[in-house]
C-alpha angles and dihedrals in degrees: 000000000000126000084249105061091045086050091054091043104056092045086050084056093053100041105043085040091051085239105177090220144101124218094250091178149355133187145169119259133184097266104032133310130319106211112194121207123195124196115251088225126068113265100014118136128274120228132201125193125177123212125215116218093202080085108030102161118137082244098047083047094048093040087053098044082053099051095040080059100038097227110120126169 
């Protein structure tokens, strides 16, 4: 999986969760990806969620995003 399909696909969790946070940093990580969120308001809460690239489909990426933010269906 590329940077830029974990990119789109973390903006596609916040925004059709209504996450009030912005993608402030991915990178790639031994295992996977760490994809780092920051809040749009001052003094809101940072999240991190690591990806594991054993299981890289778009569902096991977008399953994991949603988890790591606790927000589900």
């Amino acid at each position: 999986m590329e940077l830029n399909d974990v990119q789109r696909m973390a903006d596609s969790v916040l925004r059709d969760y209504g996450v009030p946070m912005k993608v402030s940093m991915i990178s790639p990580a031994p295992a996977g990806w760490t994809i780092a969120f920051a809040g749009r308001y001052p003094g809101s809460p940072s999240v991190e969620v690591k990806l594991g690239c054993d299981k890289s489909s778009m569902h096991h990426v977008r399953e994991s995003l949603k988890r790591g933010l606790s927000v589900c269906d």
